[in-house]
MDTraj code that builds the backbone (N, CA, C; nanometers):
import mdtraj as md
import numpy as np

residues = "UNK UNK UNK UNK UNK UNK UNK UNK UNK UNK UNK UNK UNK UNK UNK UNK UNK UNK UNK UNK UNK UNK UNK UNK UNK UNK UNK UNK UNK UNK UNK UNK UNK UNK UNK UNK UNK UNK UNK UNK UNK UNK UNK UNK UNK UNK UNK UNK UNK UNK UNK UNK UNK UNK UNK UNK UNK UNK UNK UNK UNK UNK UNK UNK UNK UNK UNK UNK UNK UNK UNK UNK UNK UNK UNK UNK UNK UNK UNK UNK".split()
xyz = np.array([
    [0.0850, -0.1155, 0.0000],
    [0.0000, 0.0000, 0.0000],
    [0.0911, 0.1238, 0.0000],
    [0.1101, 0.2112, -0.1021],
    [0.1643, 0.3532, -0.0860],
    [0.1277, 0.4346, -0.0049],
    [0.1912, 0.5195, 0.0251],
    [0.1889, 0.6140, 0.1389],
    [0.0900, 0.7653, 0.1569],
    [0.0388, 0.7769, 0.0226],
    [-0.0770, 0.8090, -0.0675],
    [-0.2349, 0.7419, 0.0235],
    [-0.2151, 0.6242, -0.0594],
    [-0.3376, 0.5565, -0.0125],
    [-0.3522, 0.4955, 0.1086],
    [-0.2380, 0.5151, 0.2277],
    [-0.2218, 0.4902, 0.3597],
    [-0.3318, 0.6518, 0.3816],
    [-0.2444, 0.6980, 0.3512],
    [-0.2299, 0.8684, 0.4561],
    [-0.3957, 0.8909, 0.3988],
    [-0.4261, 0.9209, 0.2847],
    [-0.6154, 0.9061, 0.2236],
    [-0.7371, 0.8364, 0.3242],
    [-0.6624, 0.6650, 0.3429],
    [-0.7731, 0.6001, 0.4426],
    [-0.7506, 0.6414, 0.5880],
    [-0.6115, 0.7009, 0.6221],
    [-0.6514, 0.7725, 0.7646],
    [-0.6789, 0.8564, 0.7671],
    [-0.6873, 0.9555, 0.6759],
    [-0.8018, 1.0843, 0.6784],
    [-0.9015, 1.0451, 0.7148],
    [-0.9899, 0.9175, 0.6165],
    [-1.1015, 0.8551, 0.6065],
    [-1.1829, 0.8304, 0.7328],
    [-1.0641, 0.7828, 0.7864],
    [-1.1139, 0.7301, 0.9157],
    [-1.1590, 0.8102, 1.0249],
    [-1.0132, 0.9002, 1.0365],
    [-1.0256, 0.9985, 1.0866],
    [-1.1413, 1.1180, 1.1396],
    [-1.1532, 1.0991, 1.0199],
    [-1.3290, 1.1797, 1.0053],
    [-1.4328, 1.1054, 1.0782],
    [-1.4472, 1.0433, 1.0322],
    [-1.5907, 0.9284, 1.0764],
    [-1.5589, 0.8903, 1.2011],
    [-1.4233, 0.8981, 1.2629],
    [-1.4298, 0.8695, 1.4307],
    [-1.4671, 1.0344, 1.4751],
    [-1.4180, 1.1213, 1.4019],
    [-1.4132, 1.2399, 1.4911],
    [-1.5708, 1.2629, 1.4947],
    [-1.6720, 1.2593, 1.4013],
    [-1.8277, 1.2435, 1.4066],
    [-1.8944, 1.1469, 1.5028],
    [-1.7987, 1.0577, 1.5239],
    [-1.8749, 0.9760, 1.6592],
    [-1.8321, 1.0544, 1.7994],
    [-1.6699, 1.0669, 1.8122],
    [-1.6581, 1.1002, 1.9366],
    [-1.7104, 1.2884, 1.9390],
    [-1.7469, 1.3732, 1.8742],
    [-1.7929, 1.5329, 1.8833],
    [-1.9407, 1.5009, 1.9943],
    [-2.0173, 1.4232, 1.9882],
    [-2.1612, 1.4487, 2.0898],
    [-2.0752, 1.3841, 2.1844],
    [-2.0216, 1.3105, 2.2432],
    [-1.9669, 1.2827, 2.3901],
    [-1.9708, 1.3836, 2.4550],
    [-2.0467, 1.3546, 2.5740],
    [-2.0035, 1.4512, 2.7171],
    [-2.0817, 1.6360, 2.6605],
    [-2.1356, 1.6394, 2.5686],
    [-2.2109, 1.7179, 2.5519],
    [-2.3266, 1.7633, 2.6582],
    [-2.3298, 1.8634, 2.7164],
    [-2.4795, 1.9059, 2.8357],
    [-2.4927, 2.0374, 2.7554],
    [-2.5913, 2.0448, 2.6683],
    [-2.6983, 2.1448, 2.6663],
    [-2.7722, 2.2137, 2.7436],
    [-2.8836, 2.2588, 2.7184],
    [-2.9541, 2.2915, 2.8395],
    [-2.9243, 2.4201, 2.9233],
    [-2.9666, 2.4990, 2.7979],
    [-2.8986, 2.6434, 2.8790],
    [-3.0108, 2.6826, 2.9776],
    [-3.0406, 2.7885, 3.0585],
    [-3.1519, 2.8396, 3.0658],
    [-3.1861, 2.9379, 2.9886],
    [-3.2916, 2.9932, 2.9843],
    [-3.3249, 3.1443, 2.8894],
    [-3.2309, 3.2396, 2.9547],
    [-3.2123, 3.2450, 3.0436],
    [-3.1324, 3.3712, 3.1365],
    [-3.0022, 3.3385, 3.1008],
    [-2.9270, 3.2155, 3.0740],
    [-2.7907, 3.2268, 3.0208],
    [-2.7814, 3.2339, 2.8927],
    [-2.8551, 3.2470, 2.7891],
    [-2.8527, 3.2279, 2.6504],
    [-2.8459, 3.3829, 2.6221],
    [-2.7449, 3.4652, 2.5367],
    [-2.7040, 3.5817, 2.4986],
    [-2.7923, 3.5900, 2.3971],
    [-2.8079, 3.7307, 2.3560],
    [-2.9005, 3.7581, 2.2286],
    [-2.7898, 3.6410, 2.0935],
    [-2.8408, 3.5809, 2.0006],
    [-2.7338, 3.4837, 1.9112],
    [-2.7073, 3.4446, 1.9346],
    [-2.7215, 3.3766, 2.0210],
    [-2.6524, 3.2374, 2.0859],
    [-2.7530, 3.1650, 2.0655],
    [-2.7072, 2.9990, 2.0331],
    [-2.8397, 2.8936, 2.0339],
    [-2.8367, 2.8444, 2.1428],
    [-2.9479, 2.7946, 2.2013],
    [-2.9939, 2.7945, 2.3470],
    [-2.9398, 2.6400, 2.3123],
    [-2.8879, 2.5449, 2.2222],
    [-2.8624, 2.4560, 2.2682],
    [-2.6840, 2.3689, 2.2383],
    [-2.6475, 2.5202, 2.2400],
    [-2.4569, 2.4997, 2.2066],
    [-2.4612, 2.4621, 2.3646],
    [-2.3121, 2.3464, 2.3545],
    [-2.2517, 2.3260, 2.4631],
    [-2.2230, 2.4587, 2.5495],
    [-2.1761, 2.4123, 2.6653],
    [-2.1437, 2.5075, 2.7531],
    [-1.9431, 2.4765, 2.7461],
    [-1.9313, 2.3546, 2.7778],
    [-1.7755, 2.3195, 2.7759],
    [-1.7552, 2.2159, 2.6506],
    [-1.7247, 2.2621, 2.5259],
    [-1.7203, 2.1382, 2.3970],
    [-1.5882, 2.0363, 2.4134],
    [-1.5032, 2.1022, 2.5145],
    [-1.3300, 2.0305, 2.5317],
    [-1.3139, 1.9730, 2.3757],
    [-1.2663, 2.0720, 2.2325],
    [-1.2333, 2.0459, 2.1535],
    [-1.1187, 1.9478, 2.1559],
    [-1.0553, 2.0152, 2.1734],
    [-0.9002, 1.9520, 2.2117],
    [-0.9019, 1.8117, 2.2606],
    [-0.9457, 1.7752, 2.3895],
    [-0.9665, 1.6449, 2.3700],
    [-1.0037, 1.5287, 2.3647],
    [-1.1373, 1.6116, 2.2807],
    [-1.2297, 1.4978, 2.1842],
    [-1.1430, 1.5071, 2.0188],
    [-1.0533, 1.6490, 2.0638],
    [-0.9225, 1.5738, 1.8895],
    [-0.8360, 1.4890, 1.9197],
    [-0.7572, 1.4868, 2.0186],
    [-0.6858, 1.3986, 2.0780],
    [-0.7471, 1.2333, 2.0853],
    [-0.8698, 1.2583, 2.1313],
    [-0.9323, 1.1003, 2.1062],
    [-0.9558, 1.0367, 1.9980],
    [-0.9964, 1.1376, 1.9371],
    [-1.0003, 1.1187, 1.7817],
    [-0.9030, 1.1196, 1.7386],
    [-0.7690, 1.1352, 1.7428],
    [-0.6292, 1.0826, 1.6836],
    [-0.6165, 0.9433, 1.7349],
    [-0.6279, 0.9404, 1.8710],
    [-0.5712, 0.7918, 1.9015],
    [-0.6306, 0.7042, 1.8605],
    [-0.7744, 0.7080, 1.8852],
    [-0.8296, 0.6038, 1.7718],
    [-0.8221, 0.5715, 1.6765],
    [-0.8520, 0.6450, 1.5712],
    [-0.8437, 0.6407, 1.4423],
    [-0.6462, 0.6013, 1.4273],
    [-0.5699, 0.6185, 1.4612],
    [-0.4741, 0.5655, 1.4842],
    [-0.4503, 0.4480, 1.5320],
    [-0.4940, 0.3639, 1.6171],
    [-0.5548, 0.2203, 1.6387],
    [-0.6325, 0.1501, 1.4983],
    [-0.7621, 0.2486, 1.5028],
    [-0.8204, 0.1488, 1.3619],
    [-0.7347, 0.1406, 1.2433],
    [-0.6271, 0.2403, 1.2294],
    [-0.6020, 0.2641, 1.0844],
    [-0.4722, 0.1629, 1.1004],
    [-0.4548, 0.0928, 1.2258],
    [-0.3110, -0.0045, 1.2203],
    [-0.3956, -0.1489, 1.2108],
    [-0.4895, -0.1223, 1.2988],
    [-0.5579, -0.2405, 1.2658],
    [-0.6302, -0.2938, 1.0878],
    [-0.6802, -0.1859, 1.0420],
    [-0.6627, -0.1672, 0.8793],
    [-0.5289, -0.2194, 0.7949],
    [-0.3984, -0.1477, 0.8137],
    [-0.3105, -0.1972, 0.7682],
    [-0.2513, -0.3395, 0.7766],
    [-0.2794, -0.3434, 0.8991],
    [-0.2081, -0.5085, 0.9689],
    [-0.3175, -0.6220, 0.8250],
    [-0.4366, -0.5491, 0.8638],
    [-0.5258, -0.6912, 0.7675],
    [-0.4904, -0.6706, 0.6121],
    [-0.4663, -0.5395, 0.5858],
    [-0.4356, -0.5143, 0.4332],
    [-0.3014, -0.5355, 0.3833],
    [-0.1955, -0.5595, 0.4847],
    [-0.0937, -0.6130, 0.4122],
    [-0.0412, -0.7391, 0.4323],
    [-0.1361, -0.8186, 0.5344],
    [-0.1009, -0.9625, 0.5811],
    [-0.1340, -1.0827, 0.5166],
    [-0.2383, -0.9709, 0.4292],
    [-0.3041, -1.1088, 0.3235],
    [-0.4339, -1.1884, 0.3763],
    [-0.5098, -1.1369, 0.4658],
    [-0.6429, -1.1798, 0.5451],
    [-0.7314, -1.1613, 0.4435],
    [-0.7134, -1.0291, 0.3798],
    [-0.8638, -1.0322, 0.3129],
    [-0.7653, -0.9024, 0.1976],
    [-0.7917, -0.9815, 0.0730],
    [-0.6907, -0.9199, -0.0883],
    [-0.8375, -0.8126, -0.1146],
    [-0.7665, -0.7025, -0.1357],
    [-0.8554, -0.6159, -0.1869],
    [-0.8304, -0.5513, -0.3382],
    [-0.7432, -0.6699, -0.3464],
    [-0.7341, -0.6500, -0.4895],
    [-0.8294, -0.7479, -0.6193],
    [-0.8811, -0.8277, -0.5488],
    [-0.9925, -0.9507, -0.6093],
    [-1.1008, -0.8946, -0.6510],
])
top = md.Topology()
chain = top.add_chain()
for i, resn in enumerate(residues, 1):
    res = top.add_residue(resn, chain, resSeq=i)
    for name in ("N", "CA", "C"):
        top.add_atom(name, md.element.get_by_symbol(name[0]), res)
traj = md.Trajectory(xyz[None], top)
């Protein structure tokens, strides 16, 4: 597998873990009295970007070895 189509499917992945782990640990639920004029009454209060990215690296870093290990060991040819 080139380093191309390595670095492509961990983008891939990448993404689609970071869409699972973003609602974790989410509390909504403002009251009317804390909600500023433009503000949506149902944005987080604490989103901890950082590390729900961090989680989302390590994982997707796990799946994407676990990906490679099967794609170059010969378990399952994805070239058939």
């Amino acid at each position: 597998m080139s380093w191309v189509t390595s670095a492509a499917v961990f983008v891939i992945i990448w993404w689609l873990v970071l869409f699972m782990v973003l609602p974790w640990g989410v509390a909504g639920g403002l009251d009317a009295a804390d909600v500023a004029k433009g503000q949506d009454a149902g944005a987080p209060r604490k989103p901890r970007l950082w590390l729900k990215l961090a989680i989302t690296t390590l994982v997707a870093a796990v799946l994407f070895g676990l990906f490679y290990w099967v794609a170059e060991s010969g378990l399952v040819s994805f070239r058939d």
